[in-house]
LUMVEX-897965 format. One record per residue: residue in three letters; x, y, z of N, C-alpha, C in turn; residue number from 1. Coordinates in Angstrom, 1 decimal, m for minus. Atoms other than C-alpha are relative to their C-alpha. Example, Ala and Ser with C-alpha at 12.3 -4.5 7.8 and 13.67 -1.06 7.14 Angstrom:
! residues 2
aa,n_east,n_north,n_up,ca_east,ca_north,ca_up,c_east,c_north,c_up,i
Ala,0.9,m1.2,0.0,12.3,m4.5,7.8,0.9,1.2,0.0,1
Ser,m0.9,m1.1,0.0,13.7,m1.1,7.1,m0.8,1.1,0.8,2
//
This chain:
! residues 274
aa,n_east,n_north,n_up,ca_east,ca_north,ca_up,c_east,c_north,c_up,i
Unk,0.2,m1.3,m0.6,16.8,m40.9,141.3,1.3,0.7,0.2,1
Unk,m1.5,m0.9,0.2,20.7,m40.1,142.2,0.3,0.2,m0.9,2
Unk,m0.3,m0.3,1.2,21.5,m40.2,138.8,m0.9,1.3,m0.9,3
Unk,0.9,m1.0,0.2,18.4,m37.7,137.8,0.7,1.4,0.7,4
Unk,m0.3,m0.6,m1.1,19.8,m35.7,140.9,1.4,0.7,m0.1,5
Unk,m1.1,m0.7,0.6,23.4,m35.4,139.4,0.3,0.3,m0.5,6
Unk,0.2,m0.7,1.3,22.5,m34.7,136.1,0.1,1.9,0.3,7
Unk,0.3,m1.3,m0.1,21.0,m31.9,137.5,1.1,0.8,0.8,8
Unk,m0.9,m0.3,m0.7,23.7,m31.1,139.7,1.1,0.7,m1.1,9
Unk,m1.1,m0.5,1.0,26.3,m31.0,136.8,m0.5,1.2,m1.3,10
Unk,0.4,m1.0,0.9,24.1,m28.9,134.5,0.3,1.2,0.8,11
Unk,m0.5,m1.0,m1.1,23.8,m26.5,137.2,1.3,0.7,0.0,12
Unk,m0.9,m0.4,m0.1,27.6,m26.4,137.3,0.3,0.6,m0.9,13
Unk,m0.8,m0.4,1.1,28.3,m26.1,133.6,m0.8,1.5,m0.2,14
Unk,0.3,m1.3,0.9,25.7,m23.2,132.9,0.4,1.3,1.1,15
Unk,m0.3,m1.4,m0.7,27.0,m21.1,136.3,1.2,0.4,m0.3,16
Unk,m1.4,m0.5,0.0,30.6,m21.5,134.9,m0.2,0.4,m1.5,17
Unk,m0.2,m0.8,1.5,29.4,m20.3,131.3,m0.6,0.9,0.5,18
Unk,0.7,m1.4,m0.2,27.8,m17.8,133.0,1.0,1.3,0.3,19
Unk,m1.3,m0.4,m0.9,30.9,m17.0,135.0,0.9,1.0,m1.5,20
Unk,m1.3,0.0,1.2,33.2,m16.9,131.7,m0.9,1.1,m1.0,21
Unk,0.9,m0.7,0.7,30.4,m14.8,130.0,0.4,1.8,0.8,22
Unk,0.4,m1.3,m0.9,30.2,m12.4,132.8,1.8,0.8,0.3,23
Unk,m1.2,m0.5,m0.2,34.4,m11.8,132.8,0.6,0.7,m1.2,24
Unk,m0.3,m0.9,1.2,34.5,m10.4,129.7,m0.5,1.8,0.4,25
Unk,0.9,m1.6,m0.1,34.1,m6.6,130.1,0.8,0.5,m1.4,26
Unk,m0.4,m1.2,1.1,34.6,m3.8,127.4,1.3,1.0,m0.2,27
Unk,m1.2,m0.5,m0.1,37.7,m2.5,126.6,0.2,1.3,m0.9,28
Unk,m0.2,m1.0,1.3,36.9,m0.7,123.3,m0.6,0.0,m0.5,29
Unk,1.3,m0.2,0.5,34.1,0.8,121.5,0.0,1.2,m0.8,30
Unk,0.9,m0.9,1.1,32.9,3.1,118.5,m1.9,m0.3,0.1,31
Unk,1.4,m0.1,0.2,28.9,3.6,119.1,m0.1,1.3,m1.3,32
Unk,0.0,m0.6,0.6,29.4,6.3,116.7,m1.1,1.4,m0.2,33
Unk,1.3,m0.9,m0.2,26.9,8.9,118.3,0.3,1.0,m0.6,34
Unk,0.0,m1.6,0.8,28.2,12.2,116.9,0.5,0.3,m1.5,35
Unk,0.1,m0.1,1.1,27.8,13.6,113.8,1.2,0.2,m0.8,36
Unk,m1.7,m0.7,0.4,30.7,14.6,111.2,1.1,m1.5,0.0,37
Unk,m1.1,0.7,0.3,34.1,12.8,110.8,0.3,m0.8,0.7,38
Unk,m0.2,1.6,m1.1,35.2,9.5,112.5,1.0,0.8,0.8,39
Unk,m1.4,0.0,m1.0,37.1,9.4,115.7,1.0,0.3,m0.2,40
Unk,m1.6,0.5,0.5,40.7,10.0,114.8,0.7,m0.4,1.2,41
Unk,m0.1,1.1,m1.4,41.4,8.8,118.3,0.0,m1.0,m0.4,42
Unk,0.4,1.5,0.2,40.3,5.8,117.3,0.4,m0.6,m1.3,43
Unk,0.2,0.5,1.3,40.4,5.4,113.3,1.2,0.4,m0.6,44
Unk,m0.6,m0.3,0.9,43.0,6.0,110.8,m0.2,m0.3,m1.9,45
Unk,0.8,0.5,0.9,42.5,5.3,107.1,0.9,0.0,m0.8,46
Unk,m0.6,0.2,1.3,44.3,3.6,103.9,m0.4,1.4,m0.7,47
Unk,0.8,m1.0,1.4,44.4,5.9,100.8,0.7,m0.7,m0.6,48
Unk,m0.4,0.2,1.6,45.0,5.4,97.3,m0.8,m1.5,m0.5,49
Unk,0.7,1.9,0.9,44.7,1.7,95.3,1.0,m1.1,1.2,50
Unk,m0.4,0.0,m0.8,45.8,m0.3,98.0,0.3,m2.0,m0.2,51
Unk,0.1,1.2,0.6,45.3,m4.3,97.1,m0.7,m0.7,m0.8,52
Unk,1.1,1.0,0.2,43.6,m7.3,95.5,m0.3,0.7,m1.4,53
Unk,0.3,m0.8,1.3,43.6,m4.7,92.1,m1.8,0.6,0.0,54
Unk,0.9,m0.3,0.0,40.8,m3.6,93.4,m0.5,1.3,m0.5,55
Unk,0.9,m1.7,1.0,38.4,m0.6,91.6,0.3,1.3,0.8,56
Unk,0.5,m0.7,m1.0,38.0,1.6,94.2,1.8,1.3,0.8,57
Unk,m1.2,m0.8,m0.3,40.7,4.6,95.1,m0.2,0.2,2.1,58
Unk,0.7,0.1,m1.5,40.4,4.5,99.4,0.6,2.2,0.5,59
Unk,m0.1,m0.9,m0.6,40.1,8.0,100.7,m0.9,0.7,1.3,60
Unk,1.3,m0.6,m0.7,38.8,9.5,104.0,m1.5,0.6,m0.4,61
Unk,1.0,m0.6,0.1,36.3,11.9,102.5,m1.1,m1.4,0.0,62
Unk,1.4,0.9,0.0,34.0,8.8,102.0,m0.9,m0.7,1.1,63
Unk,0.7,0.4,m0.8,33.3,8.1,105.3,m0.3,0.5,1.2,64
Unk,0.2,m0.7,m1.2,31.5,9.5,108.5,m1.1,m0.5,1.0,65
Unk,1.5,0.7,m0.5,28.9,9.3,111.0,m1.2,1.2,0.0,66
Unk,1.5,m1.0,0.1,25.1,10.2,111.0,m1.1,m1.0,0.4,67
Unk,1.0,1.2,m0.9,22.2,9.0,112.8,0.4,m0.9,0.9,68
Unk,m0.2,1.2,m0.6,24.1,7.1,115.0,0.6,m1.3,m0.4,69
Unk,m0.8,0.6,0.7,26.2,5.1,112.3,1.2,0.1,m0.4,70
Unk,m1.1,0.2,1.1,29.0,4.6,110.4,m0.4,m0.2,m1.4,71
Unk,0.3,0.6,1.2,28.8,4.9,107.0,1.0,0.1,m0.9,72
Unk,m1.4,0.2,1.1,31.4,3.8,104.3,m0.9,0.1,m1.0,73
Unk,0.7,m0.1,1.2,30.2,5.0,100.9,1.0,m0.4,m1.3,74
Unk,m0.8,0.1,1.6,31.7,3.8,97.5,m0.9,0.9,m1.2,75
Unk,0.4,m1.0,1.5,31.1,6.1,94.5,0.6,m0.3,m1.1,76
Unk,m1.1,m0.3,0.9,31.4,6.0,91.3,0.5,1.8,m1.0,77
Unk,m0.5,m1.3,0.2,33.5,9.2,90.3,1.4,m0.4,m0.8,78
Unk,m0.9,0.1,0.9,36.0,9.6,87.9,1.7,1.7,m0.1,79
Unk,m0.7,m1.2,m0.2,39.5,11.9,88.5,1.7,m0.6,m0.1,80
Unk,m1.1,0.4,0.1,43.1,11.6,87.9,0.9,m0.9,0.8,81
Unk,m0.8,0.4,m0.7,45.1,9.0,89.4,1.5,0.4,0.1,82
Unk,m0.9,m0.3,m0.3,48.0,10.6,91.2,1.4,m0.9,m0.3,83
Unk,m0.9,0.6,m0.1,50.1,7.9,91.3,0.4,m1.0,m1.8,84
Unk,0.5,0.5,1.0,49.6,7.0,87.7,1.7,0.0,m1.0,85
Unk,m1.3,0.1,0.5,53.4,6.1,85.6,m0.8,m0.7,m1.0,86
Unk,0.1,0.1,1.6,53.1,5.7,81.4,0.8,m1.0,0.2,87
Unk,m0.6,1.5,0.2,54.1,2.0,80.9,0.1,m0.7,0.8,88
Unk,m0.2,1.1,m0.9,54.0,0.6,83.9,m0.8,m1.1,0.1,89
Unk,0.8,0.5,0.1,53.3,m2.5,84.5,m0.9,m0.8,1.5,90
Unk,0.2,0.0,m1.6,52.2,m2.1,88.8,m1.7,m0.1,m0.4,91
Unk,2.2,0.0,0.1,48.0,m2.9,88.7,m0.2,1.6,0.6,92
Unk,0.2,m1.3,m0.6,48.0,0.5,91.0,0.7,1.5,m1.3,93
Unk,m0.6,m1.3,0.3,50.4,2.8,88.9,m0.6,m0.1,m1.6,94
Unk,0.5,0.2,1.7,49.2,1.5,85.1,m1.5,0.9,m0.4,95
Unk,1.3,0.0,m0.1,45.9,2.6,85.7,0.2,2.3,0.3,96
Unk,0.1,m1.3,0.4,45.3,6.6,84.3,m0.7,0.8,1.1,97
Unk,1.1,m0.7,m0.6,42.0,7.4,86.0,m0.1,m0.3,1.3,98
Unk,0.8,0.1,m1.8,40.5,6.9,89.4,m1.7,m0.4,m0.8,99
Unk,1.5,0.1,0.7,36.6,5.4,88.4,m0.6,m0.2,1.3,100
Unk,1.2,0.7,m1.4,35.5,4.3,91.9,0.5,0.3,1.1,101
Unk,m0.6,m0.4,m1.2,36.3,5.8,95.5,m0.4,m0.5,1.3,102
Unk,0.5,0.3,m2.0,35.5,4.5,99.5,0.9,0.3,0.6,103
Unk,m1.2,m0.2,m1.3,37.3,4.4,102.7,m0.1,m1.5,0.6,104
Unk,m0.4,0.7,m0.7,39.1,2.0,104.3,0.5,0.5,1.8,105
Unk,m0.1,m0.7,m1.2,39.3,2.9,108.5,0.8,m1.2,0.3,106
Unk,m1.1,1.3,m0.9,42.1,0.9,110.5,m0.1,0.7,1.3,107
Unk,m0.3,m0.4,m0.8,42.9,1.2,114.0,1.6,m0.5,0.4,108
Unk,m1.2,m0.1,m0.3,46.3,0.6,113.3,1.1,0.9,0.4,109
Unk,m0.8,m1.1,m0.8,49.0,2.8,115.3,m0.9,0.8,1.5,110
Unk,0.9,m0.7,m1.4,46.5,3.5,118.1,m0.9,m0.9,0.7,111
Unk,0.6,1.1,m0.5,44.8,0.3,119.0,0.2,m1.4,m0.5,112
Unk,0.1,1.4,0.3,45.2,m3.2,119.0,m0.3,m0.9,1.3,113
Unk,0.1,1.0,m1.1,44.7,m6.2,120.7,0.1,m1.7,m0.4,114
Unk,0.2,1.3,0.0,45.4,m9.9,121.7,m0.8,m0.4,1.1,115
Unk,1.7,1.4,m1.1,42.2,m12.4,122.5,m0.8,0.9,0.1,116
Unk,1.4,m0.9,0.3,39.0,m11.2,122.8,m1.2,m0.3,m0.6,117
Unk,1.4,0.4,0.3,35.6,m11.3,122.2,m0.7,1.5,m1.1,118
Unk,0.4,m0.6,1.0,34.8,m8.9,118.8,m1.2,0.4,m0.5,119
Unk,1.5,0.1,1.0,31.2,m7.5,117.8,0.1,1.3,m0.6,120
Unk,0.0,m0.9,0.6,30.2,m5.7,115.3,m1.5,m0.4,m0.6,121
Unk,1.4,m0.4,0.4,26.5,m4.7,114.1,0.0,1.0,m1.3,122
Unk,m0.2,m0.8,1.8,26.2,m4.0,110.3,m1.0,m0.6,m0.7,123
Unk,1.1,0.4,1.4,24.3,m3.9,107.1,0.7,0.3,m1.4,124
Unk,m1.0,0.1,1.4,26.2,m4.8,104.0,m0.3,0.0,m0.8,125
Unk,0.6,0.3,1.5,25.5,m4.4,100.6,0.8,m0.7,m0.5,126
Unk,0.1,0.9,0.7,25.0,m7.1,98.5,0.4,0.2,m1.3,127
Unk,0.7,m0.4,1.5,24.9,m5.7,95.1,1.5,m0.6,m0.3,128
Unk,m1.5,0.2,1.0,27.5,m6.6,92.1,1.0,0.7,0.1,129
Unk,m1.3,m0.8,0.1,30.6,m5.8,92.6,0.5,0.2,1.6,130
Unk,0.1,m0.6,m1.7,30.5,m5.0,96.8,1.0,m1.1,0.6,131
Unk,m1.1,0.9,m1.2,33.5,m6.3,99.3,m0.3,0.3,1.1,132
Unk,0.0,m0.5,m1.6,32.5,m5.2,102.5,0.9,m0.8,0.7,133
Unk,m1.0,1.3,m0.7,34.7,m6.7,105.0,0.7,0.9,1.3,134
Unk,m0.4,m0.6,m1.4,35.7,m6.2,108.8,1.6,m0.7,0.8,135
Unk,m0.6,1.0,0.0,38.8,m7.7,109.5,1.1,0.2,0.9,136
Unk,m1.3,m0.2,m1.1,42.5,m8.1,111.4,1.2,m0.1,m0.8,137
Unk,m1.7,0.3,0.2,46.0,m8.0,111.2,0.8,m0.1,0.9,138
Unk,m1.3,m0.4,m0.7,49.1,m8.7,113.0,0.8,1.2,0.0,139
Unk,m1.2,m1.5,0.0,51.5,m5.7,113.9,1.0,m0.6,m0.1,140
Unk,m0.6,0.4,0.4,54.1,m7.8,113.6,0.5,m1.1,m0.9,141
Unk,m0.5,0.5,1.8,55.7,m9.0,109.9,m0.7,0.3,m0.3,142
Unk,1.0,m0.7,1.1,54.4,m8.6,106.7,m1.2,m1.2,m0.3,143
Unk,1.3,1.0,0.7,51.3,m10.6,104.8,0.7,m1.3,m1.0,144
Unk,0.5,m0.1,m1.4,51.0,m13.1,105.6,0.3,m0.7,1.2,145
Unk,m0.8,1.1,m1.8,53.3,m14.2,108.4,m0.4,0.4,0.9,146
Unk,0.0,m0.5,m1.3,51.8,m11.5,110.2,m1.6,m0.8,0.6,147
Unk,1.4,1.0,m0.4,48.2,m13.5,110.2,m1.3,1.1,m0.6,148
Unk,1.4,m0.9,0.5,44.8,m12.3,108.8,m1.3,m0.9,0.5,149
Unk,1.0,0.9,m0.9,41.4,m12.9,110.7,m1.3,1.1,m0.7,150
Unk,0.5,m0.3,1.0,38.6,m12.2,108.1,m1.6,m0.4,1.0,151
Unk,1.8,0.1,m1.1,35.2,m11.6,111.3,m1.1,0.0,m1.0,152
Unk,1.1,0.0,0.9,32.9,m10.6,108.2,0.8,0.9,m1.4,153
Unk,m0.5,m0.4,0.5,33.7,m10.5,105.1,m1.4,m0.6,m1.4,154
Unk,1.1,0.1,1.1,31.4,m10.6,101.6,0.8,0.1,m1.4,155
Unk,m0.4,m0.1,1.8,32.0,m11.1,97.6,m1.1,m0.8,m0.6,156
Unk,1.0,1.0,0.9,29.7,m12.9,94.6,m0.7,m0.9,0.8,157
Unk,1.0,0.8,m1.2,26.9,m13.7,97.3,0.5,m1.1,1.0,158
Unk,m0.2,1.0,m0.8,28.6,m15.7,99.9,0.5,1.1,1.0,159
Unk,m0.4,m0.7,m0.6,29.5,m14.8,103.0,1.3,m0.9,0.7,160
Unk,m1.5,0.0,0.0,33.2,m15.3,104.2,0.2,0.0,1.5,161
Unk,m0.4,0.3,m1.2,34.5,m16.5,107.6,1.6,m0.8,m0.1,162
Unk,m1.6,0.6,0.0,38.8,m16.9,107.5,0.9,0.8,0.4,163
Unk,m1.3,m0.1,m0.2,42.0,m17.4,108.8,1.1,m0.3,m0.7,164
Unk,m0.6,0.3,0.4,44.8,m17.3,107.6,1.3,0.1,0.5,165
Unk,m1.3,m0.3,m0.7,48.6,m17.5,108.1,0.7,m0.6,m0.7,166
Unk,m1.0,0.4,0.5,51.8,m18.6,106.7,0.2,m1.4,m0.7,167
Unk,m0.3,1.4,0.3,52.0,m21.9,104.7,1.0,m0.2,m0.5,168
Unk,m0.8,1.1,m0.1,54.2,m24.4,103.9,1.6,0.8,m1.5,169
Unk,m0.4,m0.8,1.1,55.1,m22.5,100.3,0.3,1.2,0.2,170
Unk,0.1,m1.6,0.0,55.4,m19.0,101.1,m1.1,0.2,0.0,171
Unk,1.6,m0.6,0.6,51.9,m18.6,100.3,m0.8,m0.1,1.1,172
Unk,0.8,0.4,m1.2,49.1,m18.1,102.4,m0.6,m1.2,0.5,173
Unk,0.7,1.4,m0.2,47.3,m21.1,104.2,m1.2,0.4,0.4,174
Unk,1.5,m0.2,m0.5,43.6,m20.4,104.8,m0.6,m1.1,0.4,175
Unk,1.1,0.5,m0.7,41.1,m21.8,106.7,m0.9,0.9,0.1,176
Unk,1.0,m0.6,1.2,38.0,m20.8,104.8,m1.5,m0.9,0.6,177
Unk,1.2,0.3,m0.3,34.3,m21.0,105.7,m0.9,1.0,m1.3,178
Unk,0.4,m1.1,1.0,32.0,m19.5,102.5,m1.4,m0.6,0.5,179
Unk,0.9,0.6,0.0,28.3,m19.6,103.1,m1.0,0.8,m0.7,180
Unk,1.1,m0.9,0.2,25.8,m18.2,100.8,m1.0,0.6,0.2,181
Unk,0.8,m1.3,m0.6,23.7,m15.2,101.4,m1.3,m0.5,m0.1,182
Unk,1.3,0.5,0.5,20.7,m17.1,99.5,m0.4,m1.1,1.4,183
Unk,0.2,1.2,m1.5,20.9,m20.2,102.6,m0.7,0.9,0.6,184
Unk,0.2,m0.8,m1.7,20.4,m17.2,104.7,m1.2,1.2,0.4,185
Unk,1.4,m1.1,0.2,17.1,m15.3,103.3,0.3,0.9,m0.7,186
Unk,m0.7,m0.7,1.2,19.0,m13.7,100.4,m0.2,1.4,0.3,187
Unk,0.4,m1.3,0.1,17.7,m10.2,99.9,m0.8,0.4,0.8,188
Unk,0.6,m1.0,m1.6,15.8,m9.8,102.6,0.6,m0.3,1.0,189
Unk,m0.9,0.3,m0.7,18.5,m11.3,104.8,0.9,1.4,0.1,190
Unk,m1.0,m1.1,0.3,20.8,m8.3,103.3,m0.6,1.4,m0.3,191
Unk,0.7,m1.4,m0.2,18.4,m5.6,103.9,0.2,0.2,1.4,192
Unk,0.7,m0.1,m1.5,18.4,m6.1,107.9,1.7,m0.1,0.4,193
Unk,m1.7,m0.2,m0.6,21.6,m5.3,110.0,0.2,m1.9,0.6,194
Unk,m0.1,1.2,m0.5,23.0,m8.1,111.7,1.6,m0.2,0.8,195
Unk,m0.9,m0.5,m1.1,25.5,m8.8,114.7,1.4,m1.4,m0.8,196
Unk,m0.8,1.0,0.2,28.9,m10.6,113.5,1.2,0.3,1.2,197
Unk,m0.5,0.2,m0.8,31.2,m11.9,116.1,0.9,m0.8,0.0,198
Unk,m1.5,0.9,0.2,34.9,m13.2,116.5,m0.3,0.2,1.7,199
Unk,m0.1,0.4,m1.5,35.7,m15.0,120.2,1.1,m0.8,m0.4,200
Unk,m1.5,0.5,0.2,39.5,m15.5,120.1,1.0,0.1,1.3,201
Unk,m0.7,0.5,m1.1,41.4,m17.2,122.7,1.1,m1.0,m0.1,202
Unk,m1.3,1.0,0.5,45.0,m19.0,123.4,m0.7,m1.0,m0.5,203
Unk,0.1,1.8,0.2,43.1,m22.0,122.6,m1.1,m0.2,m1.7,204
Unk,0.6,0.0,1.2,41.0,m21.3,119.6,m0.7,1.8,m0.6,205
Unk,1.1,m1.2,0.7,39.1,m18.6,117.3,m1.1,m0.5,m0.6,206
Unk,1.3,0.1,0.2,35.5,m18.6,116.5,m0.4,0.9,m0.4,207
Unk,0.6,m0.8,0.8,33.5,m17.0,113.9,m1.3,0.0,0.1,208
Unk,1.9,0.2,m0.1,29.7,m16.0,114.2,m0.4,0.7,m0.5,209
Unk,0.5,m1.4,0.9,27.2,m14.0,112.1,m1.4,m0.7,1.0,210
Unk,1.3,0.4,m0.2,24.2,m13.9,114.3,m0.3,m1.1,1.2,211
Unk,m0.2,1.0,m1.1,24.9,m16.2,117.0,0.5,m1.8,m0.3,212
Unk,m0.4,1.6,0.6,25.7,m19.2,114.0,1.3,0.3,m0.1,213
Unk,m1.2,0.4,0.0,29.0,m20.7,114.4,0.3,0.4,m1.7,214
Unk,m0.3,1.2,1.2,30.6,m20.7,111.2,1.4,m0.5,m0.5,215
Unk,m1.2,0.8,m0.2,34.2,m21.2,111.8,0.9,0.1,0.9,216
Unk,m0.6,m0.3,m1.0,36.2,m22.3,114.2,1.3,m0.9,m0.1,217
Unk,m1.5,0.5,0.4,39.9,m23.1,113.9,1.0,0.2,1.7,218
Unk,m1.2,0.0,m1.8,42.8,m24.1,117.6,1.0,0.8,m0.6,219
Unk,m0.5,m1.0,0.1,45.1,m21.7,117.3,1.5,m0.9,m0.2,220
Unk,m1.4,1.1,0.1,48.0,m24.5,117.8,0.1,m0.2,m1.5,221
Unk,m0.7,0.0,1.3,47.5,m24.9,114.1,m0.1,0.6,m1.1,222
Unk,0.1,m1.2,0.7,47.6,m21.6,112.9,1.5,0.6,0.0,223
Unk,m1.4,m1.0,0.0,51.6,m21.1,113.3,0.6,m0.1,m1.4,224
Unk,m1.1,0.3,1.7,53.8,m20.5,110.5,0.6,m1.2,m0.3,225
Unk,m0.2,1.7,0.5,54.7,m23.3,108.4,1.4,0.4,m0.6,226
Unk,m1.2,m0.2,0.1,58.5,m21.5,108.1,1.2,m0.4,0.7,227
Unk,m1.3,0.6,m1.1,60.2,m22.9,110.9,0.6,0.5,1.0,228
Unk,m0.2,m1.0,m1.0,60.0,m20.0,113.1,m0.3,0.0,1.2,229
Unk,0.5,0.2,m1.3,57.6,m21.3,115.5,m0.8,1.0,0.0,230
Unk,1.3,m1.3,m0.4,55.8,m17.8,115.2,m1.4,0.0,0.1,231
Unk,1.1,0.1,0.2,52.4,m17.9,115.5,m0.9,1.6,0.1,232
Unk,0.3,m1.5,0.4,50.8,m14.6,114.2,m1.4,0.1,0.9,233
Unk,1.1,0.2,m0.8,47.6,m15.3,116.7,0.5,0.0,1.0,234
Unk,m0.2,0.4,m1.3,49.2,m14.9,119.5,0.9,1.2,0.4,235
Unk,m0.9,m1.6,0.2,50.6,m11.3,119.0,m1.5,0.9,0.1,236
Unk,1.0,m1.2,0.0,48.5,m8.1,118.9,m0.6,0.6,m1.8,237
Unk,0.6,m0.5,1.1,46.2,m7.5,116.0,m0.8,1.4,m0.2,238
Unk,0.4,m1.4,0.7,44.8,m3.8,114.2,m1.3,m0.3,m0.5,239
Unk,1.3,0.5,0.7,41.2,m3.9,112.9,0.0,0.9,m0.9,240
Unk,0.1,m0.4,1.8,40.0,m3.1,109.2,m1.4,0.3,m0.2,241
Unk,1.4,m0.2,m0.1,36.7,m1.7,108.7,0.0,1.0,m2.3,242
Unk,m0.8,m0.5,1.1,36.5,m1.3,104.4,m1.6,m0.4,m0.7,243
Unk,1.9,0.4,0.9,33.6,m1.5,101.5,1.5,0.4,m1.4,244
Unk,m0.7,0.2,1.3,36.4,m2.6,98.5,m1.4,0.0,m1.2,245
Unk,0.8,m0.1,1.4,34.6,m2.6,95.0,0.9,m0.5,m1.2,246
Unk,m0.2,0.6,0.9,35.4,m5.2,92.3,1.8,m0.7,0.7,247
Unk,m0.6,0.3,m0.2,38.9,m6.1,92.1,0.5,m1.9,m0.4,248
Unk,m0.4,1.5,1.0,40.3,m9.9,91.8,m1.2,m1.2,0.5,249
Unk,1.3,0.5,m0.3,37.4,m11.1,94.1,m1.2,0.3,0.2,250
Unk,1.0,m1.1,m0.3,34.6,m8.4,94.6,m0.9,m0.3,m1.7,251
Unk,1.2,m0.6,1.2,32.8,m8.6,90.9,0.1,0.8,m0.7,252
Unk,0.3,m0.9,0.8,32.0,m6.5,88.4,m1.0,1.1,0.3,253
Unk,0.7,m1.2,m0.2,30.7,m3.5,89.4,m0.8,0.7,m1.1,254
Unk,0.8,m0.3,0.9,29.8,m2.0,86.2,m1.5,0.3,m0.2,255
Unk,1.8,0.5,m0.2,26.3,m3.1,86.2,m1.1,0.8,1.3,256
Unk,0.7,m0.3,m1.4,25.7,m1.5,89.6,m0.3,1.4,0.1,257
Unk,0.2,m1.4,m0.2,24.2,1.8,90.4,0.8,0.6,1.2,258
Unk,m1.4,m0.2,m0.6,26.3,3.9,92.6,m1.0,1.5,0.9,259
Unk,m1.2,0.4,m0.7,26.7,5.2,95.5,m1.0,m1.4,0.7,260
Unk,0.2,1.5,m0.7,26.6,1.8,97.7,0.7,0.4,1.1,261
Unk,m0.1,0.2,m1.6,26.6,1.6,101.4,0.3,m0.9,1.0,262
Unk,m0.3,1.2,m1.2,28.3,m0.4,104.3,m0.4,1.1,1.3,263
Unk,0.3,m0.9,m1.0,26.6,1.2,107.4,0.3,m1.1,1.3,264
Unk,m0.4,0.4,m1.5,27.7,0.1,111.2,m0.5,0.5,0.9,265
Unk,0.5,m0.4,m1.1,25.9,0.4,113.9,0.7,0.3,1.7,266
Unk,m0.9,0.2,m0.7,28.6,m0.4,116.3,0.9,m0.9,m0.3,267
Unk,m1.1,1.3,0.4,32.1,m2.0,116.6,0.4,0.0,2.0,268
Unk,m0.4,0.3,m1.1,32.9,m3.6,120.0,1.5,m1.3,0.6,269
Unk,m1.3,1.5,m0.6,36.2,m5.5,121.8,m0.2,0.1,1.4,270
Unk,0.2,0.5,m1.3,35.4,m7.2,125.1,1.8,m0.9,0.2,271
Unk,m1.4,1.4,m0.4,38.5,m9.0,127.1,m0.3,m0.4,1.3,272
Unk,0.4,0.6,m1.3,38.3,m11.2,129.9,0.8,0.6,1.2,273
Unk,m0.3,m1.0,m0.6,39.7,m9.4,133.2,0.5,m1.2,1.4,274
//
């Protein structure tokens, strides 16, 4: 009977102190995206041009706004001079004549960032060939990737994408990589239905969730650079990425795909504990 009695005693304790630790998180920072027309610029800023990864897709504001109460990032395919375009070169961005495919990339870099925190976001990503969607982070301090990259939802050739990364041993990046495919998860009718994805990052770890399923969680202790600096790019103030790439070195072949294609957001939220 005492032992029945303490059980219950210690449950008691543990679910009033997850309740506790739940309840100290408040809201710091939010896009609901109620009014119609152009994104926050308060809030958003946006890549342009060809930007990485040799990806298809030229990134320019016009492709994205709100309506109904969303976010929507549109990729098109459209065809127009690429500005930046140099006879013989051999740069993936400048070799390339045309423009064939356009979206938007939104950052909140130069106007918001943050370290730790509890991250949601409420989206509906397209699936189709060729599609990157992806919600993601960076350090403000160094370049890629000493500064750290933290990859909350990210999509390519049907899997979905949960990673960290940061500085290895080589120069090169070191990942910590979670892929799980879309088919596990009710394929096509899985990627018709929004769905809540969730980073929970603290001195002591980061955690990845689509939906309330875990699917990666990495201690932050061994996420420091592997240069000899000691830095640890998790433990600085990161910028968020909100993007719908198209094709590129990992995105697919678009070709095949009808056009335009949609990443719509319902909300993007950052909680911190207080």
């Amino acid at each position: 009977m005492y032992r029945l009695v303490l059980m219950v005693l210690l449950a008691g304790i543990y679910l009033t102190s997850a309740a506790q630790q739940q309840s100290n998180y408040k809201l710091v920072w939010s896009d609901e995206f109620e009014k119609e027309g152009r994104p926050d610029s308060t809030k958003w800023g946006y890549e342009h041009g060809f930007v990485r990864n040799e990806e298809a897709q030229w990134y320019q504001p016009e492709n994205a706004w709100y309506k109904n109460g969303m976010l929507v990032i549109e990729a098109k395919r459209e065809q127009k001079p690429n500005p930046g375009y140099v006879p013989g070169s051999n740069n993936w961005a400048k070799k390339r004549a045309l423009i064939n495919y356009t979206s938007s990339c939104l950052v909140t870099a130069g106007k918001k960032s943050w370290t730790y925190g509890r991250f949601e976001l409420r989206a509906r990503i397209d699936v189709s060939e060729g599609m990157w969607p992806a919600w993601w982070t960076l350090g403000v301090e160094k370049s890629w990737p000493a500064n750290g990259e933290i990859d909350i939802m990210e999509y390519y050739k049907g899997k979905l994408l949960a990673n960290i990364a940061c500085l290895g041993k080589d120069g090169n990046p070191e990942w910590f990589s979670r892929r799980v495919p879309v088919d596990s998860m009710d394929g096509t009718a899985w990627s018709s239905r929004f769905h809540v994805w969730k980073m929970d990052w603290t001195p002591a770890f980061i955690a990845l969730y689509v939906d309330g399923q875990l699917l990666n969680k990495v201690a932050l202790d061994s996420l420091e650079n592997k240069d000899g600096t000691g830095f640890n790019p998790f433990k600085q103030p990161h910028y968020m990425l909100l993007n719908l790439a198209v094709g590129g070195m990992n995105g697919g072949d678009p070709r095949r795909t009808s056009f335009p294609r949609k990443f719509e957001v319902d909300y993007v939220r950052v909680y911190q504990q207080q």
